[in-house]
DSSP file (Angstrom, degrees, kcal/mol; ACC not computed):
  #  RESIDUE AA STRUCTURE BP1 BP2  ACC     N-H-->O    O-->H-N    N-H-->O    O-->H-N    TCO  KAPPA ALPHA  PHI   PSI    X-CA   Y-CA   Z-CA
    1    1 A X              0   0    0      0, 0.0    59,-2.6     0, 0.0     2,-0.3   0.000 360.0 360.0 360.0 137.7  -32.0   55.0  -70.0
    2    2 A X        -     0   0    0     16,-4.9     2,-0.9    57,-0.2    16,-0.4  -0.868 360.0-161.7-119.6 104.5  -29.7   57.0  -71.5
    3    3 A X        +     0   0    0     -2,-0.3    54,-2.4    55,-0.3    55,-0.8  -0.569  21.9 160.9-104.4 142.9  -27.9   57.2  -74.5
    4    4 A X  E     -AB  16  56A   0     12,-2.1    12,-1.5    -2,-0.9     2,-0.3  -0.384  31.3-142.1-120.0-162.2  -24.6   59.2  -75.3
    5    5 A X  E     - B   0  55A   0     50,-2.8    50,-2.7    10,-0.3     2,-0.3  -0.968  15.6-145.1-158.4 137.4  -21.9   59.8  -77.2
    6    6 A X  E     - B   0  54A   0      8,-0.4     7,-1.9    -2,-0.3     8,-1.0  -0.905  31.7-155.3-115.6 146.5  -18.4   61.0  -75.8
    7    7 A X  E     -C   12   0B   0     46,-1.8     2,-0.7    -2,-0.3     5,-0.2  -0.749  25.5-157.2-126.9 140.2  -16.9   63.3  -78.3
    8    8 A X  E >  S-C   11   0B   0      3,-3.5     3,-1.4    -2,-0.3     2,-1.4  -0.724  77.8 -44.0-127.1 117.9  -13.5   64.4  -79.3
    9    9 A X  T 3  S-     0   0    0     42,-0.7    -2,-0.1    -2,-0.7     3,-0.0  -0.610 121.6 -35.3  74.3-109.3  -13.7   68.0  -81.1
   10   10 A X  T 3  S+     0   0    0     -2,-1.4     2,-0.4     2,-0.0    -1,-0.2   0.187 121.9 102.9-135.6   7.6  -16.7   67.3  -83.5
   11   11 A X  E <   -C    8   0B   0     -3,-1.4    -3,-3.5     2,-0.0     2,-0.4  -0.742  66.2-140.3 -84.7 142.2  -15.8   63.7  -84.0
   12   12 A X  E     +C    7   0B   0     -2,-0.4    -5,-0.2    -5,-0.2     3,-0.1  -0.845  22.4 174.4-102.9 149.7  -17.7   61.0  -82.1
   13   13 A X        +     0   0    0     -7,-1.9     2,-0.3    -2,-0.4    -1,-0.2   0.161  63.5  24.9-120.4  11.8  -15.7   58.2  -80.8
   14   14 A X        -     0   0    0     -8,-1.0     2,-0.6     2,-0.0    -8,-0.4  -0.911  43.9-173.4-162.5 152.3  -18.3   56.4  -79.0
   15   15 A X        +     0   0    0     -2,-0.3     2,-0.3   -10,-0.2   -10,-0.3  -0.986  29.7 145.2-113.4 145.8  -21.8   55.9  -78.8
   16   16 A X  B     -A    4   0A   0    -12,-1.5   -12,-2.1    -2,-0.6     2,-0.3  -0.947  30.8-152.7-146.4-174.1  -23.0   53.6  -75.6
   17   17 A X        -     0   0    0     -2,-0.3     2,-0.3   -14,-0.3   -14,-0.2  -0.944  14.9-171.4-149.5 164.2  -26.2   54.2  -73.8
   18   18 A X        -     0   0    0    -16,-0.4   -16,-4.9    -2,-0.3     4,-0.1  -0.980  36.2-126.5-173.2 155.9  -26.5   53.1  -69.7
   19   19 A X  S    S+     0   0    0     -2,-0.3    -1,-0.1   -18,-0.2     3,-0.1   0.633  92.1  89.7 -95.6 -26.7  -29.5   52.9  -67.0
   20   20 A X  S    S-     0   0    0      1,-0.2   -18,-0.2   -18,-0.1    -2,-0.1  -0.319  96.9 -96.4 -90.0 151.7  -27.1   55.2  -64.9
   21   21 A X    >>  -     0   0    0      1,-0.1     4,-2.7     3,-0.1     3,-0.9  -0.357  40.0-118.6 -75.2 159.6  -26.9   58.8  -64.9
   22   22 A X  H 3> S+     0   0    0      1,-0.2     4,-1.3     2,-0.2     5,-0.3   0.929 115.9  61.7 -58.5 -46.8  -24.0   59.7  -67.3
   23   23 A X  H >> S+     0   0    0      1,-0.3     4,-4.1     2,-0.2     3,-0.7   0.838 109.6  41.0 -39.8 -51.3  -22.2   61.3  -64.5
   24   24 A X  H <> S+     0   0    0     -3,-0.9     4,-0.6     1,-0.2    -1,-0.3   0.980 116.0  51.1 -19.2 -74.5  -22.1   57.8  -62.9
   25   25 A X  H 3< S+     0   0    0     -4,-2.7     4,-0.3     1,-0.3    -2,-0.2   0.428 108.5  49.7 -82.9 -10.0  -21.5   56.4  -66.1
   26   26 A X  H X< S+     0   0    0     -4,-1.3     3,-2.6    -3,-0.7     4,-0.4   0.935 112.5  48.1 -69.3 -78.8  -18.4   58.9  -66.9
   27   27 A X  H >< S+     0   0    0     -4,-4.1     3,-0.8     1,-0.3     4,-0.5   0.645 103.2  62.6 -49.8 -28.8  -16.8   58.2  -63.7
   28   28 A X  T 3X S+     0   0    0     -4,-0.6     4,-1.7     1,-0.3    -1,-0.3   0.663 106.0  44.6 -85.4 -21.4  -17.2   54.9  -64.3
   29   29 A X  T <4 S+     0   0    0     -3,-2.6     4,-0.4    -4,-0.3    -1,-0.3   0.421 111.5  46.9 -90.0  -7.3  -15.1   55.1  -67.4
   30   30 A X  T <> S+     0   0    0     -3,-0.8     4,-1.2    -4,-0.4    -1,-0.2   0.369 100.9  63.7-104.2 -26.3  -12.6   56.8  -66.4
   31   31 A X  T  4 S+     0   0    0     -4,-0.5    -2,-0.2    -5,-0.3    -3,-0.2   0.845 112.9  43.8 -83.0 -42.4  -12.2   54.7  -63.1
   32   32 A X  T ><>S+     0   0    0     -4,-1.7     5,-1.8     2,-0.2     3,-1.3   0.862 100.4  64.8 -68.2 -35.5  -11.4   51.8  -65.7
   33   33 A X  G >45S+     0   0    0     -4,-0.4     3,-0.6     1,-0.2    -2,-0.2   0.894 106.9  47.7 -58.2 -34.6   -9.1   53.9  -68.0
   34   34 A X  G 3<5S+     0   0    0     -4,-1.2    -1,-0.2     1,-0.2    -2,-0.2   0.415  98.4  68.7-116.9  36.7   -7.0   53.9  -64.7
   35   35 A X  G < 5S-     0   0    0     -3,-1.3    -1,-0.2    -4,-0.2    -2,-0.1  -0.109 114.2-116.7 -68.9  -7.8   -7.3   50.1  -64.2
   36   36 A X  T < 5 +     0   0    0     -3,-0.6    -3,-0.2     1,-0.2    -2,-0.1   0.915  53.7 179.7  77.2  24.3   -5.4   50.0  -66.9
   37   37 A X      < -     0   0    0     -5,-1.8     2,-0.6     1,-0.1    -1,-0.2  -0.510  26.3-133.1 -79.0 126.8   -8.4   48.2  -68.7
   38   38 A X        +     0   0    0     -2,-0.1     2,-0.2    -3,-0.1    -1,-0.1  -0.120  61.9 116.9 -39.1  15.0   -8.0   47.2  -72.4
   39   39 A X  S  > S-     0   0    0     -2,-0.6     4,-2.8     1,-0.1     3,-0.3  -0.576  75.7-112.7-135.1 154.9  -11.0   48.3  -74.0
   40   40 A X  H  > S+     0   0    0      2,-0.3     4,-1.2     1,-0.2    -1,-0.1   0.937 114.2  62.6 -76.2 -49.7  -10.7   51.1  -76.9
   41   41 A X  H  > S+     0   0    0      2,-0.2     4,-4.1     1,-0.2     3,-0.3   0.819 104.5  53.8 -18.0 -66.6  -12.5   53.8  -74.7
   42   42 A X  H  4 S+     0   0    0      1,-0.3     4,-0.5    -3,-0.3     5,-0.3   0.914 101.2  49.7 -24.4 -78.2   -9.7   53.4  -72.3
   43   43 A X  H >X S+     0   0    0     -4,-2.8     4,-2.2     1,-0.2     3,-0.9   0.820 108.7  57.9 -54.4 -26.2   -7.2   53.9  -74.2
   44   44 A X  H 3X S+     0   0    0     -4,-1.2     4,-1.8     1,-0.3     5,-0.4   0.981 111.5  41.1 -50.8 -70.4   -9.1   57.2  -75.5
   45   45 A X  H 3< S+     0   0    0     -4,-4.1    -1,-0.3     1,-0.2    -2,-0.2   0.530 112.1  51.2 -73.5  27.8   -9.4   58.7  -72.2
   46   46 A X  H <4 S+     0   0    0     -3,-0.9    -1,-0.2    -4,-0.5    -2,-0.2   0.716 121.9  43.7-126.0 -60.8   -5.9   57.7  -71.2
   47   47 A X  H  < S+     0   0    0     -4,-2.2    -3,-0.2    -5,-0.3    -2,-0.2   0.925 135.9   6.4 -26.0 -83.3   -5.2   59.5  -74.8
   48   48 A X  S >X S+     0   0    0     -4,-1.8     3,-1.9     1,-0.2     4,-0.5  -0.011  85.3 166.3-117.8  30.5   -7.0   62.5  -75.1
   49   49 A X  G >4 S+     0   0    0     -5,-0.4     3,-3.2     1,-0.3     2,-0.7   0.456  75.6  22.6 -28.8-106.8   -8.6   62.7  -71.1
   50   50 A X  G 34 S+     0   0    0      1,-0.3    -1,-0.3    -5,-0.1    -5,-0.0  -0.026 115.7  70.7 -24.6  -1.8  -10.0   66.4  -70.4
   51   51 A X  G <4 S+     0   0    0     -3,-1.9   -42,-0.7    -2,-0.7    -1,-0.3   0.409  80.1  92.7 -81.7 -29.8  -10.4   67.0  -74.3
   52   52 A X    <<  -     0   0    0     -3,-3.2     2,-0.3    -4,-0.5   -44,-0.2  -0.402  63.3-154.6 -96.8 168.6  -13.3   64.5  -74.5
   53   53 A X        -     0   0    0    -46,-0.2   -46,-1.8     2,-0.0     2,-0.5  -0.985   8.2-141.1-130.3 152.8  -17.0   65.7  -74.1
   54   54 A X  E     -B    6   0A   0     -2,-0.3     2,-0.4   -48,-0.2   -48,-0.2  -0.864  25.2-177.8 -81.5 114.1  -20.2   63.6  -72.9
   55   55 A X  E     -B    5   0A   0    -50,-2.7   -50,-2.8    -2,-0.5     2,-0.6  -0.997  22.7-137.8-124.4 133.1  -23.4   64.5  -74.9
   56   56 A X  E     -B    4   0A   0     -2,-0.4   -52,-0.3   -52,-0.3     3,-0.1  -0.817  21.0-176.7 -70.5 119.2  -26.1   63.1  -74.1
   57   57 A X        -     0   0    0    -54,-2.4     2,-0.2    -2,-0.6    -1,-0.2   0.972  63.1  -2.3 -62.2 -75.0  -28.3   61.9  -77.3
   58   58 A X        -     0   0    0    -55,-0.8     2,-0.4    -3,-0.1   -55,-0.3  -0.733  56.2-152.5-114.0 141.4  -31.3   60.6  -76.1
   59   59 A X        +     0   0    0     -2,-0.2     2,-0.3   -57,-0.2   -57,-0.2  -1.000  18.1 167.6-129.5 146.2  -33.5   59.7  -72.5
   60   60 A X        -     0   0    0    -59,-2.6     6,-0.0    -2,-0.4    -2,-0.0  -0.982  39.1-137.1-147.9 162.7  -36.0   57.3  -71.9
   61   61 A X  S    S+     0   0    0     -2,-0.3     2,-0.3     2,-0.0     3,-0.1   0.343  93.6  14.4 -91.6  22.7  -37.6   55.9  -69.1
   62   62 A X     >  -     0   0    0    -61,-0.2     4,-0.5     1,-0.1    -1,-0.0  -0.980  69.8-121.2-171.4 168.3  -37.4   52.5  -70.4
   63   63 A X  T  4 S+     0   0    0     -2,-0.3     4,-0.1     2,-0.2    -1,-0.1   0.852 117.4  57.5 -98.2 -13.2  -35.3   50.5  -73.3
   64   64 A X  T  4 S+     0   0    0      1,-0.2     3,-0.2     2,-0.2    -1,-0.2   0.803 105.6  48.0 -40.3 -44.2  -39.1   49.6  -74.8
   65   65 A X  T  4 S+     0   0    0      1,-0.2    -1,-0.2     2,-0.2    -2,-0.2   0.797 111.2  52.3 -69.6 -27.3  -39.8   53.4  -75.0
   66   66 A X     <        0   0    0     -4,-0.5    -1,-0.2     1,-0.3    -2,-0.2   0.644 360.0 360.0-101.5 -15.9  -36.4   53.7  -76.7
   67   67 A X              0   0    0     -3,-0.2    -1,-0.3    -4,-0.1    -2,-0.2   0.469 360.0 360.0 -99.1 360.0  -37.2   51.0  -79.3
């Protein structure tokens, strides 16, 4: 499990965490920003695209270990 935070400058504007690697999990967000998908994320990378950064916070191999 991984959790991250996509970043815009030195402000965070999202935290989520995902079982996938963030690359996955970046495409995957980006493949919905241009579904046209509501969700506030979306509109971010739709917003600021190539600006934003993926940091990973944290890994674990499990969401027990993470707790």
């Amino acid at each position: 499990m991984v959790v991250y935070c996509i970043k815009l400058k030195d402000t965070i504007v999202y935290v989520g965490q995902t079982v996938q690697k963030l690359k996955y999990r970046k495409s995957s967000h980006y493949a919905n920003a241009r579904k046209n998908l509501h969700y506030p994320i979306c509109r971010a990378i739709k917003k600021y695209g190539n600006l934003l950064e993926f940091e990973v916070l944290i890994t674990c191999r499990s969401q027990e270990e993470f707790i």
